[in-house]
TORKOL-4160 file (C-alpha; in steps of 0.2 Angstrom, whole numbers, padded with zeros to 4 digits, m for minus):
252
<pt num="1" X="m0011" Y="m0062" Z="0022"/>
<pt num="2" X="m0026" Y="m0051" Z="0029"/>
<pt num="3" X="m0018" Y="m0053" Z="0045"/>
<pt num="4" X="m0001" Y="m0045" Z="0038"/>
<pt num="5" X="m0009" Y="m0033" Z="0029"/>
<pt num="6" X="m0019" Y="m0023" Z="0043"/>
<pt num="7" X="m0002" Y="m0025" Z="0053"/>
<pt num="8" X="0007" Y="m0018" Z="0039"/>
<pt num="9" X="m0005" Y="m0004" Z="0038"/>
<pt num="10" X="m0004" Y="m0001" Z="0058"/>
<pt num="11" X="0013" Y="0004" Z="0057"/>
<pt num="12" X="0013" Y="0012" Z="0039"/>
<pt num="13" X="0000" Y="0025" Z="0047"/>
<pt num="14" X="0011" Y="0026" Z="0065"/>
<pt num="15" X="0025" Y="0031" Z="0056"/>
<pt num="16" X="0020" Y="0048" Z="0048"/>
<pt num="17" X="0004" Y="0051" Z="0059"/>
<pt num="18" X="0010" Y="0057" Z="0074"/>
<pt num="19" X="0023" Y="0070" Z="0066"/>
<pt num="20" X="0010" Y="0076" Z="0053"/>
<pt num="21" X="m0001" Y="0077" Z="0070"/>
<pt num="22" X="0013" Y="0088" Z="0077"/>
<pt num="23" X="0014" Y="0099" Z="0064"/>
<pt num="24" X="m0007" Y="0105" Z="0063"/>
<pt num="25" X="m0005" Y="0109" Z="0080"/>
<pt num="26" X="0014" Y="0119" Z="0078"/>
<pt num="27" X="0028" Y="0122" Z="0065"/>
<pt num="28" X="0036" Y="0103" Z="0068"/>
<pt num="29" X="0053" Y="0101" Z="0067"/>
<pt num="30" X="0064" Y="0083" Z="0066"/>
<pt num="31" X="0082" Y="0081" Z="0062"/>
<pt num="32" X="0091" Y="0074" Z="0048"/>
<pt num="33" X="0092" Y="0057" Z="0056"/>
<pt num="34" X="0075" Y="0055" Z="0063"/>
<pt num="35" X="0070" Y="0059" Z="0045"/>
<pt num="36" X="0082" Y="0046" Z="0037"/>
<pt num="37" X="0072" Y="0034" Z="0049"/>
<pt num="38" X="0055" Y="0040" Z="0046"/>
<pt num="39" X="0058" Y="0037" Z="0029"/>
<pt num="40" X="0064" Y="0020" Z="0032"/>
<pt num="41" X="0051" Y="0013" Z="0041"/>
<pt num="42" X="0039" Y="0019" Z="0030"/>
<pt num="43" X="0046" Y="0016" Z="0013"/>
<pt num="44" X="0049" Y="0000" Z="0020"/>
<pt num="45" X="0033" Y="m0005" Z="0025"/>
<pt num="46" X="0027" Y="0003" Z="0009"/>
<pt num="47" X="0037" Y="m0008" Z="m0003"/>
<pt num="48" X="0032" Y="m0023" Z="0007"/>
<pt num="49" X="0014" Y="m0018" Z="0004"/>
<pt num="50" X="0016" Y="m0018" Z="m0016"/>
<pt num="51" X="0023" Y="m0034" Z="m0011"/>
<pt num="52" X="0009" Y="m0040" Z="m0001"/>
<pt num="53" X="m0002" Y="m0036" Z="m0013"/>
<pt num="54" X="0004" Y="m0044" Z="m0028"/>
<pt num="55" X="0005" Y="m0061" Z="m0016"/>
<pt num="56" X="m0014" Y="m0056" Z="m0013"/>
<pt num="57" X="m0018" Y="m0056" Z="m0031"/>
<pt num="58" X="m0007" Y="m0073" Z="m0034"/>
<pt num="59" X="m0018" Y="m0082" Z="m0020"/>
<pt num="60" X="m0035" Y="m0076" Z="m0027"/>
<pt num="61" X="m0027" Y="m0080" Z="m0046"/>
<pt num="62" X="m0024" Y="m0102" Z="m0035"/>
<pt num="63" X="m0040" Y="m0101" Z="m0026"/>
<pt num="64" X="m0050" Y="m0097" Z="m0041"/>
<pt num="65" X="m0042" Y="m0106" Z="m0054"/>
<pt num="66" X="m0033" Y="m0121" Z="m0047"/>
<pt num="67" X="m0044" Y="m0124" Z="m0030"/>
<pt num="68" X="m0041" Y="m0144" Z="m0030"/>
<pt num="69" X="m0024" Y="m0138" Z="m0029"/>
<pt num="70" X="m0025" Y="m0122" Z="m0019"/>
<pt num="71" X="m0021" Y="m0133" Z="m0002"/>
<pt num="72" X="m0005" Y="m0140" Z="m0011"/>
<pt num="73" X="0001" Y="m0124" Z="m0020"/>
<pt num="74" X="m0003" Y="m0113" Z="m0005"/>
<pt num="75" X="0001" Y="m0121" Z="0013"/>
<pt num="76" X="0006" Y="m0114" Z="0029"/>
<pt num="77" X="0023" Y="m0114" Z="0026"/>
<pt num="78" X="0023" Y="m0106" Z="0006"/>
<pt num="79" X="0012" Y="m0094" Z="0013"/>
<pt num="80" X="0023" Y="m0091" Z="0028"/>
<pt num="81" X="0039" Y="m0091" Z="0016"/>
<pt num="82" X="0030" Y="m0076" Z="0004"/>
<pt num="83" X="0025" Y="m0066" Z="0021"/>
<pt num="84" X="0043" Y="m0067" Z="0024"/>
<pt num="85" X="0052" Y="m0063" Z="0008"/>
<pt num="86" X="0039" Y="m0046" Z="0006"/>
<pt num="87" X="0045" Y="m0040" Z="0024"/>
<pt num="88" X="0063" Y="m0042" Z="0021"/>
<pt num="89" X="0062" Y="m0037" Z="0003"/>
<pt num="90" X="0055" Y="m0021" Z="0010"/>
<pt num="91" X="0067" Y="m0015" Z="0024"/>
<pt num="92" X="0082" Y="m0022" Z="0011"/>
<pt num="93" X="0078" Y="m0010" Z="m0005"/>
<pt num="94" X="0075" Y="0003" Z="0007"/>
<pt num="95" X="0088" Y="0000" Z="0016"/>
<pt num="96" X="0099" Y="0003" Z="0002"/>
<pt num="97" X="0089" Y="0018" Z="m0001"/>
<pt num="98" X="0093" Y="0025" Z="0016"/>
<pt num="99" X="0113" Y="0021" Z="0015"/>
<pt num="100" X="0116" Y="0031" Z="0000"/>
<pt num="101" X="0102" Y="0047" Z="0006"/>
<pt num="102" X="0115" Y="0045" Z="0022"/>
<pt num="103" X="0131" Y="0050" Z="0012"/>
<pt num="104" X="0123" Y="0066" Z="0004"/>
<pt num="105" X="0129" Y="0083" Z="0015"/>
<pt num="106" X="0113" Y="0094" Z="0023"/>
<pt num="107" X="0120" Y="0111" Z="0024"/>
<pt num="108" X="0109" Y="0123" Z="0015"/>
<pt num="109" X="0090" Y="0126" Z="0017"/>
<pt num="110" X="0080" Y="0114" Z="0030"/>
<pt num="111" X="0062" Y="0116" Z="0025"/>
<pt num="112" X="0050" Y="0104" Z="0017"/>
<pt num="113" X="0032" Y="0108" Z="0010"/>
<pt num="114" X="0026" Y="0092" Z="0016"/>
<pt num="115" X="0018" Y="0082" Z="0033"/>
<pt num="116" X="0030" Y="0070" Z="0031"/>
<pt num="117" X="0050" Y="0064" Z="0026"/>
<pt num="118" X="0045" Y="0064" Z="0006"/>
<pt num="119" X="0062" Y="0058" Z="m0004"/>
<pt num="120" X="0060" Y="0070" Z="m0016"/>
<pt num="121" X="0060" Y="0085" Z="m0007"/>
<pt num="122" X="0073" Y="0079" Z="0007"/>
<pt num="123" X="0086" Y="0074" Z="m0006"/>
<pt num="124" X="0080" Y="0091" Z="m0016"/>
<pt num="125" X="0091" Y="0099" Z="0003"/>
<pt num="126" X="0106" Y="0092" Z="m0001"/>
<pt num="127" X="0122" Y="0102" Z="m0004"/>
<pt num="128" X="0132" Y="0087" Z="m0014"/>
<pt num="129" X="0127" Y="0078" Z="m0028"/>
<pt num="130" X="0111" Y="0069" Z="m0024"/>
<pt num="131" X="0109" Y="0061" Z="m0041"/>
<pt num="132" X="0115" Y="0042" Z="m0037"/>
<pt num="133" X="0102" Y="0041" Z="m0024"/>
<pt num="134" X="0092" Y="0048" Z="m0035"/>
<pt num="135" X="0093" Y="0036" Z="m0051"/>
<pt num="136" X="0093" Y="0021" Z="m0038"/>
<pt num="137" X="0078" Y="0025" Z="m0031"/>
<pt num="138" X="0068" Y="0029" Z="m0047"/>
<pt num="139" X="0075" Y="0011" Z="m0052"/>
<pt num="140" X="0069" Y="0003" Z="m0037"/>
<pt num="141" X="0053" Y="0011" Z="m0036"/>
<pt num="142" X="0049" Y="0008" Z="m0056"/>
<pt num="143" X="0054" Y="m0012" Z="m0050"/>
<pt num="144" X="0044" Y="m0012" Z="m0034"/>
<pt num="145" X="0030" Y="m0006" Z="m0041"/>
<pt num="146" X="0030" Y="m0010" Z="m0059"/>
<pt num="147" X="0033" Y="m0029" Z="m0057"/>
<pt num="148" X="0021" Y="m0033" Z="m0045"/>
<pt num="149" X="0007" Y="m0023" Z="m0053"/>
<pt num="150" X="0011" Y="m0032" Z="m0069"/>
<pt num="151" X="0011" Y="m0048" Z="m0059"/>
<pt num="152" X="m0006" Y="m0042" Z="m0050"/>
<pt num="153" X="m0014" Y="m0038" Z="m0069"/>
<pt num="154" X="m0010" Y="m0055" Z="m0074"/>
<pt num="155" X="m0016" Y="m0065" Z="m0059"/>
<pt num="156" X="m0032" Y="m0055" Z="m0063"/>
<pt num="157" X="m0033" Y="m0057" Z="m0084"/>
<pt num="158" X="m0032" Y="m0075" Z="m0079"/>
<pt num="159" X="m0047" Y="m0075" Z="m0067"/>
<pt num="160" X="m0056" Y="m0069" Z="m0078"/>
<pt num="161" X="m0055" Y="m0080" Z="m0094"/>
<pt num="162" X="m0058" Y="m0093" Z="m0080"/>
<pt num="163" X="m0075" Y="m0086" Z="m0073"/>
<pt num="164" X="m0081" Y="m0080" Z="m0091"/>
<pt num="165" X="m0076" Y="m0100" Z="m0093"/>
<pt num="166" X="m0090" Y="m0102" Z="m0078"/>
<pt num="167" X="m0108" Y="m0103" Z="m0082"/>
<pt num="168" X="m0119" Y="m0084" Z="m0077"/>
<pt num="169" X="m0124" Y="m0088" Z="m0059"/>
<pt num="170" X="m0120" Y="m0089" Z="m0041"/>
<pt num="171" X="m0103" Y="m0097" Z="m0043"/>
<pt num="172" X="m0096" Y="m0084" Z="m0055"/>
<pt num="173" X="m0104" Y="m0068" Z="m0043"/>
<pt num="174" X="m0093" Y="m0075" Z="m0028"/>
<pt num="175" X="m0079" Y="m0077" Z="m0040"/>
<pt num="176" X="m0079" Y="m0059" Z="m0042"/>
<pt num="177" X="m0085" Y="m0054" Z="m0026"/>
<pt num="178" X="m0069" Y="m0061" Z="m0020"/>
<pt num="179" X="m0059" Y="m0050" Z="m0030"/>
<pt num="180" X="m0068" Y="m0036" Z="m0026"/>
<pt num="181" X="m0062" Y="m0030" Z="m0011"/>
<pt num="182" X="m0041" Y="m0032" Z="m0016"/>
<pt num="183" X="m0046" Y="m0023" Z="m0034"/>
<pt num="184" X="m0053" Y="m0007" Z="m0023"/>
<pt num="185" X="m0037" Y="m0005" Z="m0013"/>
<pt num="186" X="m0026" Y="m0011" Z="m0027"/>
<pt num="187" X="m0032" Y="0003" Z="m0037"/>
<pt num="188" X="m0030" Y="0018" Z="m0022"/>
<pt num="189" X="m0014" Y="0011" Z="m0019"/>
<pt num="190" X="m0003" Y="0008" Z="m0033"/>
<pt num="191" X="m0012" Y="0023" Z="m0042"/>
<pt num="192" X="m0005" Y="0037" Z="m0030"/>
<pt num="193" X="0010" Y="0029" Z="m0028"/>
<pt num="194" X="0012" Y="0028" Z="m0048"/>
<pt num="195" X="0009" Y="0046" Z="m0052"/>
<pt num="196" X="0021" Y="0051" Z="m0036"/>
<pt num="197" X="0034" Y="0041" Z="m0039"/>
<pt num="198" X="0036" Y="0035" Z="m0056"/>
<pt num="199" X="0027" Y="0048" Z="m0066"/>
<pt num="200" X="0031" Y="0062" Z="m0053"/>
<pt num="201" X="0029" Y="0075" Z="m0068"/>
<pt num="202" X="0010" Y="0072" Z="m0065"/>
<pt num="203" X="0008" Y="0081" Z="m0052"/>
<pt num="204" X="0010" Y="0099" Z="m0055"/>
<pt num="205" X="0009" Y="0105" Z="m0038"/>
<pt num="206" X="0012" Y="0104" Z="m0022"/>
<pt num="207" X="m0004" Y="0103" Z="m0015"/>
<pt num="208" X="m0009" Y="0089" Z="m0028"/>
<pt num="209" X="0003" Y="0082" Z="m0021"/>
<pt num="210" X="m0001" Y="0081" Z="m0004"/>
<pt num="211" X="m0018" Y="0075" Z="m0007"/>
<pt num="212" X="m0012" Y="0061" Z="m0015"/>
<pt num="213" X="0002" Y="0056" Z="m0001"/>
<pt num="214" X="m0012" Y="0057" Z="0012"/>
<pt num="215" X="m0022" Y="0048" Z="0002"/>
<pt num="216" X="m0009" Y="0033" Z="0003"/>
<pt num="217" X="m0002" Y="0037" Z="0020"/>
<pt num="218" X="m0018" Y="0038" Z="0029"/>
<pt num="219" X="m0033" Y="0038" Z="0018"/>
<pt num="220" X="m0029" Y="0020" Z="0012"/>
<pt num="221" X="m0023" Y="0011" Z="0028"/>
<pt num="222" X="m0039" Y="0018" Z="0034"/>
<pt num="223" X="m0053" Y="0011" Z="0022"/>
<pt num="224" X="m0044" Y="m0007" Z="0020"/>
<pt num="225" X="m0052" Y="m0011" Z="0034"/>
<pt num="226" X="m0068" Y="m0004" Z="0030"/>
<pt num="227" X="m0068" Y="m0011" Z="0013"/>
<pt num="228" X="m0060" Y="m0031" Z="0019"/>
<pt num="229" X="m0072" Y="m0031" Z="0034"/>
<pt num="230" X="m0089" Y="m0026" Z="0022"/>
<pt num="231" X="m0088" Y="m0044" Z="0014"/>
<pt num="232" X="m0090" Y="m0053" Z="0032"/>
<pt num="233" X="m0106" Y="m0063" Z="0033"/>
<pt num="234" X="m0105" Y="m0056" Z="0053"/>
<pt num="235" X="m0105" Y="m0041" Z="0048"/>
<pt num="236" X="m0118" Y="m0041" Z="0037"/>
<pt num="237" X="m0129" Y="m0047" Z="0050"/>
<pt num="238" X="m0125" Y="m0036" Z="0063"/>
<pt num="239" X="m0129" Y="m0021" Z="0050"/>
<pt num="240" X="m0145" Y="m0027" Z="0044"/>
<pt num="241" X="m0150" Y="m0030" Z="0064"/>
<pt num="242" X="m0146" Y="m0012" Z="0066"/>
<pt num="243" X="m0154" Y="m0005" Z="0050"/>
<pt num="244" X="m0170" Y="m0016" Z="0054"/>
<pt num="245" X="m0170" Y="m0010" Z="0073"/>
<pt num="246" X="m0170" Y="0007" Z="0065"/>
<pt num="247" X="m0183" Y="0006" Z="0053"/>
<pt num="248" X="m0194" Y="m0003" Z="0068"/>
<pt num="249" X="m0192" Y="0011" Z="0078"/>
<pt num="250" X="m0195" Y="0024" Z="0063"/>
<pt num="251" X="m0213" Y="0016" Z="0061"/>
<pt num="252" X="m0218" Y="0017" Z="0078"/>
């Protein structure tokens, strides 16, 4: 799942980076359909992420709660069956996204306020009716992100009566230590994404509302990493070594 999501992220951030790049260094231009398929690629891999997550949370939710079972319930191929469905789940609700965006005529202005493809503005270029497109993808997006945060709440509420279950020691601290890291990117993610997309009347202006897509178009891609690879053991050696080297030197 790890492995899936620092791929996901890869090409979540490679598909809006080097045209937000573009456009620091120049007035950036892209046509219609080099938008349609920047949106695509990266609304896919963002639905696939929700996805990803809320299979995150269920694994955690096995591990914890059920780990005599945890090889049964979770084994090579269930895991590679939930990869899979997230990954086509993705490119297929945005895909339908995409055909519909694809109908609507482009004949009036061709600016957007934005680093990036954004659906709302796009669709807000339209000359015909965008409202379809519209309503499906506010559906889609409240189910995409709605039920697999609902399903990541749960997974979690039911850690914790187990742990609170556990007697106050070492057992219980790794228990939540696990959880740690997948809570912190959890909460970036799904927040920005919420108040953009769901609850869009949140956002009041436009600058707002570019801090929070570059906060989940780069700024959370970039510190999953960071925060996954703070809880290796290997790690944590190597940055005690380099803080002890340091204080070494300082006293001499």
């Amino acid at each position: 799942f790890l492995a899936n999501l620092s791929f996901l992220d890869i090409l979540y951030t490679t598909a809006v980076m080097p045209k937000m790049l573009e456009g620091f260094l120049q007035e950036a231009t892209i046509s219609v359909a080099c938008c349609l398929l920047q949106f695509f690629i990266f609304g896919s891999l963002a639905t696939a992420e929700c996805l990803l997550l809320a299979v995150m949370a269920y694994d955690r939710y096995l591990a914890i709660c059920y780990p005599l079972y945890y090889p049964l319930l979770m084994g090579p191929s269930r895991c590679m069956g939930l990869v899979v469905t997230t990954w086509l789940s993705g490119f297929m609700v945005d895909g339908l996204v995409v055909a519909l965006v694809a109908q609507l005529r482009f004949c009036g202005p061709n600016h957007i306020d934005q680093f990036y493809c954004d659906f709302m503005l796009f669709v807000g270029l339209a000359c015909s009716d965008p409202r379809v497109a519209q309503v499906t993808t506010l559906v889609l997006s409240v189910f995409c992100l709605t039920i697999p945060f609902g399903l990541i709440l749960t997974s979690y509420a039911r850690i914790v009566v187990a742990v609170l279950r556990v007697p106050a020691g070492a057992s219980r601290r790794r228990a939540f230590s696990t959880c740690s890291s997948h809570l912190a990117v959890v909460t970036t993610f799904y927040g920005t994404l919420m108040i953009l997309y769901v609850a869009p009347s949140a956002v009041h202006s436009q600058l707002l509302s570019k801090v929070f897509s570059l906060l989940y178009t780069v700024v959370t891609p970039l510190f999953n990493p960071v925060i996954y690879t703070l809880r290796n053991k290997e790690v944590h050696q190597v940055l005690r070594k380099i803080l002890y080297i340091k204080q070494t030197e300082t006293l001499d």
